[in-house]
Backbone as numpy.savetxt, mean C-alpha at the origin, in Angstrom:
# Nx Ny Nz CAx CAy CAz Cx Cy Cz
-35.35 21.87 -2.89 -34.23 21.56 -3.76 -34.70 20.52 -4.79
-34.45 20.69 -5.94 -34.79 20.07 -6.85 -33.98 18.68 -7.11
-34.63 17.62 -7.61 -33.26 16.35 -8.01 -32.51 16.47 -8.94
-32.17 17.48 -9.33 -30.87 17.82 -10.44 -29.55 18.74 -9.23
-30.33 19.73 -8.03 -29.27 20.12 -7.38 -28.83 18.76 -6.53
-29.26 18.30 -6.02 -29.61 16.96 -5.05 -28.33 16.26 -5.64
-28.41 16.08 -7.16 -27.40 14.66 -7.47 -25.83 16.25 -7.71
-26.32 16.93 -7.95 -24.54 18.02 -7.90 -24.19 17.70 -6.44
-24.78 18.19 -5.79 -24.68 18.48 -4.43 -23.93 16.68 -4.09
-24.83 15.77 -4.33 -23.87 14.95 -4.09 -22.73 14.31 -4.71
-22.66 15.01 -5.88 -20.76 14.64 -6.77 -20.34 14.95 -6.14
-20.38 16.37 -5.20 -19.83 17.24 -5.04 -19.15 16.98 -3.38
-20.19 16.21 -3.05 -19.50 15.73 -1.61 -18.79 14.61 -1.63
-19.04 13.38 -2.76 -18.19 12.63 -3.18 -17.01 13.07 -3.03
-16.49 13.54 -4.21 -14.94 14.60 -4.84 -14.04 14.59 -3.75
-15.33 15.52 -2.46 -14.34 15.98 -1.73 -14.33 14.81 -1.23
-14.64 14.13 -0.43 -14.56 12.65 0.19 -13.18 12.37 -0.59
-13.73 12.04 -1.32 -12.50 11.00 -2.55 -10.68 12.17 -2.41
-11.13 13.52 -2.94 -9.60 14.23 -2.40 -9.05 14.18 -1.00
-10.33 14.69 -0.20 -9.67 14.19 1.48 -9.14 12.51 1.84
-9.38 11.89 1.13 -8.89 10.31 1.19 -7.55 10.46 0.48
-7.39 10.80 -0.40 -6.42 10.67 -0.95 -5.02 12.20 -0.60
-5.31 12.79 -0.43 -4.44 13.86 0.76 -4.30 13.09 1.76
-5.02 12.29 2.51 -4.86 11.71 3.74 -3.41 10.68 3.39
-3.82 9.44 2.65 -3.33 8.59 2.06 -1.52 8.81 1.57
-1.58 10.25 0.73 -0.51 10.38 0.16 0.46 11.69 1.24
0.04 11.21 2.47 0.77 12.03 3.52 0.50 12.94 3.90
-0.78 13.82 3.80 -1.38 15.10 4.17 -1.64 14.95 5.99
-1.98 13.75 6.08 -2.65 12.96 7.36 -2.01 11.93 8.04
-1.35 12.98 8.87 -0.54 11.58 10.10 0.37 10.67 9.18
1.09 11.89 8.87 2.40 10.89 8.07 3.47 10.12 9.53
3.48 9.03 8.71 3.99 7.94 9.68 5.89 8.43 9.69
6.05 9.42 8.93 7.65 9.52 9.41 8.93 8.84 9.38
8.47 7.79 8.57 9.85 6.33 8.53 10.27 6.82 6.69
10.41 5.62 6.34 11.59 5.58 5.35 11.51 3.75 5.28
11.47 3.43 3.70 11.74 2.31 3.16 12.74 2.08 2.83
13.73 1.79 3.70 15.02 2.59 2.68 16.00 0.75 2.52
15.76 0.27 0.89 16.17 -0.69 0.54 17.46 -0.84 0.63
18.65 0.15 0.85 19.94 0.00 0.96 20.34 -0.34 2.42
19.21 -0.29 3.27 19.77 -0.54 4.83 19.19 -1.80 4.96
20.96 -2.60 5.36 21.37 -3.63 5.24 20.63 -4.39 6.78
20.52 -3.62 7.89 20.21 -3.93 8.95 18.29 -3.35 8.69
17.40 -2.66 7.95 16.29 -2.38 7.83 15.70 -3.73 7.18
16.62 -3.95 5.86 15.98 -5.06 5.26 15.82 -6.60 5.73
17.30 -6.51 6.69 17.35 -8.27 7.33 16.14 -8.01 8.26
15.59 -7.26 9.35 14.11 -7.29 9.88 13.37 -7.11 9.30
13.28 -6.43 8.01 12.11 -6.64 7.39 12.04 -8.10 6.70
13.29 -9.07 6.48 12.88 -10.08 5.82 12.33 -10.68 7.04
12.84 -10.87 7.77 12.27 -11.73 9.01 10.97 -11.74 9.19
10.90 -10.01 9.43 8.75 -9.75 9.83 7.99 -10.39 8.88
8.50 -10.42 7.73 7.49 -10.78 6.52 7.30 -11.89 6.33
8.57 -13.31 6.71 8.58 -14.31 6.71 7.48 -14.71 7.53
6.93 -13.97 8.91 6.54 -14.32 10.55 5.14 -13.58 9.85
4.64 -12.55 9.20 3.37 -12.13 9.55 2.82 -11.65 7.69
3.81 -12.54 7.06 3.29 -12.05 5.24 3.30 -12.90 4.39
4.37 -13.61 4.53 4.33 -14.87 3.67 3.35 -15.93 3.41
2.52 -16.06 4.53 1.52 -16.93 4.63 0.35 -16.40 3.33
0.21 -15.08 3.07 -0.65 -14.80 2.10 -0.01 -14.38 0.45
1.21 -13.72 1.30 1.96 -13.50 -0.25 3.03 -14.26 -0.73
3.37 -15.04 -0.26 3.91 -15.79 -0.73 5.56 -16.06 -0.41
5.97 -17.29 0.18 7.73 -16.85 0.87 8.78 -15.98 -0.47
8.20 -16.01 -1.46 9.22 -15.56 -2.46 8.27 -14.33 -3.39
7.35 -13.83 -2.28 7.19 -12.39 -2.52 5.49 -12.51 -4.21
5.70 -14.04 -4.51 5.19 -14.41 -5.60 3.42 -13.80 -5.55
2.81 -13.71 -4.14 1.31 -13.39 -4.33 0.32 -15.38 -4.32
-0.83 -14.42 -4.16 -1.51 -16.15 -4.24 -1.77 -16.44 -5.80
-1.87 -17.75 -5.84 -2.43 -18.33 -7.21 -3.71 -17.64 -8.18
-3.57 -17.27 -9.30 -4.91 -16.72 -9.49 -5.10 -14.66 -8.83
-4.13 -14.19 -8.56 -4.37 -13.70 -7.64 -4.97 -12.05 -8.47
-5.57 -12.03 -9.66 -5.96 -10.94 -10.22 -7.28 -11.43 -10.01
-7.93 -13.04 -9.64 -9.22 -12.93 -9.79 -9.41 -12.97 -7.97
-10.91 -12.43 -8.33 -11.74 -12.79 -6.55 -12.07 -14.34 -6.04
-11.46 -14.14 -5.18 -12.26 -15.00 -3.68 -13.96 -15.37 -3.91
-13.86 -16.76 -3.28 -15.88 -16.31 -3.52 -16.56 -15.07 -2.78
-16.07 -14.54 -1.63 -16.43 -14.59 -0.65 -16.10 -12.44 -1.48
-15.86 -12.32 -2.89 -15.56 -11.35 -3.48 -14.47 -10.20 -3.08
-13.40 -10.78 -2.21 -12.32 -10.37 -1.88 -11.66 -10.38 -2.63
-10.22 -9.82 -2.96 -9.40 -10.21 -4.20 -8.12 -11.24 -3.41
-7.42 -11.66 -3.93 -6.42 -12.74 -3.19 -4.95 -11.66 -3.46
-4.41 -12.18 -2.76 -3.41 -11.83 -1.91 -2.09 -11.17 -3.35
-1.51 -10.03 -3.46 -1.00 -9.85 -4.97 0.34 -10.32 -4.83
0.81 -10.40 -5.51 2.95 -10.60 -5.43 3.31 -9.49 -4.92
4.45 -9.17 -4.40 5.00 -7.97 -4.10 6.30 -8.56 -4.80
6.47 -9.05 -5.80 8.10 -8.99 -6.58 7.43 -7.95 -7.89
8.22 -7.90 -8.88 8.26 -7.37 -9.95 7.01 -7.80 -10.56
6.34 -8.64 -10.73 5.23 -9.19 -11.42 3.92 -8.59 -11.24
3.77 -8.17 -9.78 3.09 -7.68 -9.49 2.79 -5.89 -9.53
2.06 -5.57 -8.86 1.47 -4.00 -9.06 2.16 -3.05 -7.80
2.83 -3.70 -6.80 3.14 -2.46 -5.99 4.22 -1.56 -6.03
5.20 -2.44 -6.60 5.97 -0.76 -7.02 5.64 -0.14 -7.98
4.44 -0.23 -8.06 3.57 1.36 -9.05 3.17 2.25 -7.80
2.86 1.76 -6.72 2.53 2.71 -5.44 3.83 3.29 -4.25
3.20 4.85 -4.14 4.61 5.17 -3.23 4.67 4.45 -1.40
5.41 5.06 -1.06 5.95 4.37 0.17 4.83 4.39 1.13
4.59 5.72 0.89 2.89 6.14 2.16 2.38 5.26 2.05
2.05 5.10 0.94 0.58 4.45 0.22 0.94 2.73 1.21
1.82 2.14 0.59 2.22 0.88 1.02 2.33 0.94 2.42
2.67 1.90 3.73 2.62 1.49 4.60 1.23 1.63 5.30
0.60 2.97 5.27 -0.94 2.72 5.15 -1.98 1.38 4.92
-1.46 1.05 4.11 -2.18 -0.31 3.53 -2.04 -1.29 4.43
-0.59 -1.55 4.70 0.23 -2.09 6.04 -0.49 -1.89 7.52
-0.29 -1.05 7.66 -0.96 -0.42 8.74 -2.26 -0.47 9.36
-2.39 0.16 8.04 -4.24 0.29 8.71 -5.21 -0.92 7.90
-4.51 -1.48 7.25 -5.20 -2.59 6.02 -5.81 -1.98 5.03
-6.53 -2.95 4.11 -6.79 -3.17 2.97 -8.55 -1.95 2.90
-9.39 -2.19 3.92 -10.40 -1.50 3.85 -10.51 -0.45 4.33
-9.48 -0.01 5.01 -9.22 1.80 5.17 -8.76 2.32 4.43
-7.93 1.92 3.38 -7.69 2.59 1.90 -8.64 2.40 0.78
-9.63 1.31 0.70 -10.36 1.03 0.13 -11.37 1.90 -0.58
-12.08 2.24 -1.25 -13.37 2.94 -1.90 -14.62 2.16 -1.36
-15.39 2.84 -1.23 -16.59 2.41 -0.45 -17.27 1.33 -1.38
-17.71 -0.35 -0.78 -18.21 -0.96 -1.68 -17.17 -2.12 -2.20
-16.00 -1.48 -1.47 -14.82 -2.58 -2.18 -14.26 -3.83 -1.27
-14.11 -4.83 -1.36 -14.33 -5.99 -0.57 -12.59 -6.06 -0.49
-11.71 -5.78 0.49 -10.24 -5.66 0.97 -10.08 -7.48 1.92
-9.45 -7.99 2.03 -9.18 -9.03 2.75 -7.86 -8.75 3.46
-7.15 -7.99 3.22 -6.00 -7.40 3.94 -6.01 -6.75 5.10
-5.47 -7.16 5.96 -6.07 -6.70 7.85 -4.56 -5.62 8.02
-5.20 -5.70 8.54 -4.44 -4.06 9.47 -3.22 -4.76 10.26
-2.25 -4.20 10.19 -1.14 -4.74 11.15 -0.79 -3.70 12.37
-1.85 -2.97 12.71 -1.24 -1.52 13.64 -1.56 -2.06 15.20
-1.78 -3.30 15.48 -2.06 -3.75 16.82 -1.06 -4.85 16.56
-0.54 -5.28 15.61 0.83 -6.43 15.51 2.21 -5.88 15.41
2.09 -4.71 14.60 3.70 -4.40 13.72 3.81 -2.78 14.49
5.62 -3.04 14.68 5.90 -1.48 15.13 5.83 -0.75 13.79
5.66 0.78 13.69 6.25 1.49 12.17 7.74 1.10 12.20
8.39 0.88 12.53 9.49 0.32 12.04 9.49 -0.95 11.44
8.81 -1.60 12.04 8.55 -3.20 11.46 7.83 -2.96 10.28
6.76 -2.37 9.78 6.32 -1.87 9.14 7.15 -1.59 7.49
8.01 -0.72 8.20 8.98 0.32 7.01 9.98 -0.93 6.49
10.14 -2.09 7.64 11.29 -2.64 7.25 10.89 -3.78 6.53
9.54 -4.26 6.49 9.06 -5.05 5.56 9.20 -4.49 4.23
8.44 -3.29 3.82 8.59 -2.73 2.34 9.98 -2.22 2.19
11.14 -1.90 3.32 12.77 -2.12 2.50 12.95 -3.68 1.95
12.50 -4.72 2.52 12.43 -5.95 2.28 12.38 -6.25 1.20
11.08 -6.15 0.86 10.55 -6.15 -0.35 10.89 -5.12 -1.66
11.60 -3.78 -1.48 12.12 -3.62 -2.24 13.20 -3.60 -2.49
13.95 -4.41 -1.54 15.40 -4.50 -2.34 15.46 -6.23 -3.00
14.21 -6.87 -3.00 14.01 -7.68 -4.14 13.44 -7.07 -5.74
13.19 -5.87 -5.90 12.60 -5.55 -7.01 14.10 -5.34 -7.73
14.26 -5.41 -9.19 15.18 -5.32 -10.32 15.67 -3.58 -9.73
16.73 -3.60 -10.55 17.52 -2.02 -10.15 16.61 -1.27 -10.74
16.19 -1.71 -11.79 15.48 -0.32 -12.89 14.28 -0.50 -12.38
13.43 -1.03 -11.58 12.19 -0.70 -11.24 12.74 0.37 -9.67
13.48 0.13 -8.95 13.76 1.24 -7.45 13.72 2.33 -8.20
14.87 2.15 -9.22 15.04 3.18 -10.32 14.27 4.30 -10.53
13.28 3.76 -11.15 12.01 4.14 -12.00 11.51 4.93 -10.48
10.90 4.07 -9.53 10.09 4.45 -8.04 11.01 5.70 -7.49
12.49 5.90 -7.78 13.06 6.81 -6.74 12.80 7.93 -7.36
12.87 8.21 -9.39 12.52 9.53 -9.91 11.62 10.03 -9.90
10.07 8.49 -9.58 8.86 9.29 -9.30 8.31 9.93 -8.20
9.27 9.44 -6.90 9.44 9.90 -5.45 9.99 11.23 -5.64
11.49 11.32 -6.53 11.91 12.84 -6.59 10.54 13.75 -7.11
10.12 13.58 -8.01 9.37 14.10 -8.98 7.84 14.84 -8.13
7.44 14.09 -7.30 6.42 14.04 -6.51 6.35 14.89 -5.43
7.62 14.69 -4.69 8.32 15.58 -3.77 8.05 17.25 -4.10
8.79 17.37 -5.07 8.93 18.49 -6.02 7.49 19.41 -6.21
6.55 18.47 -6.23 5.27 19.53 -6.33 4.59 19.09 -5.59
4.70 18.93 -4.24 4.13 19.20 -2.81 4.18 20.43 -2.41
């Protein structure tokens, strides 16, 4: 085999790597079955609680993220993001966020990428889990759930 098939051959196992991660990720794989669901009044008071007890310490009691928190750690980790409006996660769907939750920061990660976010699947039930991100999103503005529920319809739709 020549080093021109050699480097196809390995895009090519990349790709798939990279699609099977991301099928996995966006529910193809051991979908966890819950629901973030920010209108439940009894989901969100345990999720504020869990988050106070096992989140706040990195993100902050008012959801704010750490200081600095777009740059790296020395140690080339990234620091801890906001989960209010300021921040980047209600650009990601529900899977995605409990995954992350779940299994942490370096099982969703790309190979090479330095995650500081630990896994909560030996601490948190999936309910505890689900009821942190209702938590957290029934602090986001109306028009951002908004925005997240048409791209949830939308998404749905071409599964």
């Amino acid at each position: 085999m020549n080093s021109r098939n050699i480097q196809i051959s390995a895009v090519a196992i990349v790709v798939l790597v990279l699609a099977a991660g991301i099928w996995w990720m966006f529910g193809g794989g051991g979908s966890s079955s819950g629901q973030a669901d920010a209108s439940s009044t009894e989901l969100v008071a345990l999720g504020q609680q869990v988050y106070a007890k096992q989140c706040a310490s990195c993100h902050g009691a008012n959801l704010e993220g750490e200081k600095d928190w777009r740059s790296r750690k020395p140690d080339g980790g990234l620091r801890a993001p906001p989960h209010d409006a300021s921040g980047h996660t209600w650009h990601h769907p529900d899977e995605l966020l409990f995954r992350l939750t779940k299994f942490g920061g370096a099982a969703a990660a790309p190979a090479g990428f330095k995650s500081n976010m630990p896994a909560f699947k030996d601490t948190l039930s999936d309910r505890e889990v689900w009821a942190v991100l209702a938590y957290i999103k029934s602090r986001w503005p109306k028009q951002i759930r908004e925005r997240r529920a048409r791209r949830a319809k939308r998404m749905r739709r071409t599964r």
